[in-house]
N, C-alpha and C positions, 0 to 999 in steps of 0.2 A: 953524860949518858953514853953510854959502848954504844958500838959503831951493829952490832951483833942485833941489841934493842932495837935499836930506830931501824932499822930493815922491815927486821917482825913486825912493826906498828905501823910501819911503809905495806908491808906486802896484806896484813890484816885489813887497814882503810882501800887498800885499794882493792882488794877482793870482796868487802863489804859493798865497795859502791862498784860495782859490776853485778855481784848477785840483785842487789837491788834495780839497777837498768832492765837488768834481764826480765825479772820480774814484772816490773812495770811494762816492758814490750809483749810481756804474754800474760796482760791480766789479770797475776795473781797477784798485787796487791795496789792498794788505793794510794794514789799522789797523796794523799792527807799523813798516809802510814808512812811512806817513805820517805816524806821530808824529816821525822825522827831519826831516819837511822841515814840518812844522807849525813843530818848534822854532828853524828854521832862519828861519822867517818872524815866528816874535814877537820874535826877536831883532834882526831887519832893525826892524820898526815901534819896541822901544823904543829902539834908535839915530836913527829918525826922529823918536820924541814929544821925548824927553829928550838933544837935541843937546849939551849941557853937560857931560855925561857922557864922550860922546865925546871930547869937546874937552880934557877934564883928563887923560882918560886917556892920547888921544896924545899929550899934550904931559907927561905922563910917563915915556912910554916915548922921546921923543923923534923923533916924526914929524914931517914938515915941514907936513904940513898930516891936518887928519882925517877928510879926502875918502881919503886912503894907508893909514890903518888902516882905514877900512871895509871898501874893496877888499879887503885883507890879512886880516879876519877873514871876511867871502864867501868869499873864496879858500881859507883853510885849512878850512872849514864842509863847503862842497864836497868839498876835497879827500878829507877825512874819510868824506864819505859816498861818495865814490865807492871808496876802499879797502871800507869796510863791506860795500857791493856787490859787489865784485868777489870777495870770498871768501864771499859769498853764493851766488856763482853757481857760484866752484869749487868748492864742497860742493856745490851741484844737480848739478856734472857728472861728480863723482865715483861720489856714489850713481844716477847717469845709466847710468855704465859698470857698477858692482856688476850693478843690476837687469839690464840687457841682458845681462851673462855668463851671471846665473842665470837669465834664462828662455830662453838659450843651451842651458846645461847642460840644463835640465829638458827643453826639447823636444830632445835631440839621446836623452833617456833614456826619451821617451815614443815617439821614431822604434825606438829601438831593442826597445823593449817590444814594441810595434807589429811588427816583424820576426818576434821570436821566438815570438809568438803564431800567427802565421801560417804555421811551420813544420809 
């Protein structure tokens, strides 16, 4: 793997896990989120420490070169977490809709309470 790659995948992980710190010291986002993309990022640096690794493994799997299985494991990592997310979010907007029904329900029974008292 060129010397050029493993930099970019060096300076990628390690700017991944600094946005992420950062993050996490101001709030925006959950220890739960960020252990995805922590691991996402140790796994970028040991493909940039231990290039050999790489290299035997794409040329196991028969890549042309293992600049293609990088990308190809970024890629799938990604993809991954952003399924993860995305049915994260349609459970927030599921219990999104429940909650609105019920305080629907409850103020359309405290309008009506409200009525009846007043007769």
């Amino acid at each position: 793997m060129q010397l050029s790659l493993r930099l970019i995948i060096l300076a990628g992980a390690l700017l991944i896990i600094a946005t992420v710190l950062k993050s996490i010291r101001k709030k925006r986002i959950l220890m739960n989120d960020a252990t995805g993309w922590v691991c996402v990022a140790l796994l970028l640096l040991f493909m940039a420490i231990f290039p050999e690794v790489v290299v035997w493994i794409s040329g196991q799997l028969g890549f042309m070169s293992p600049a293609n299985f990088v990308f190809l494991v970024a890629t799938g990592l990604l993809t991954v977490k952003a399924f993860r997310d995305t049915a994260s979010i349609s459970l927030l907007r599921h219990k999104l809709e429940e909650l609105t029904q019920e305080s629907a329900l409850a103020q359309a029974d405290n309008d009506a309470s409200a009525q009846g008292e007043d007769k």
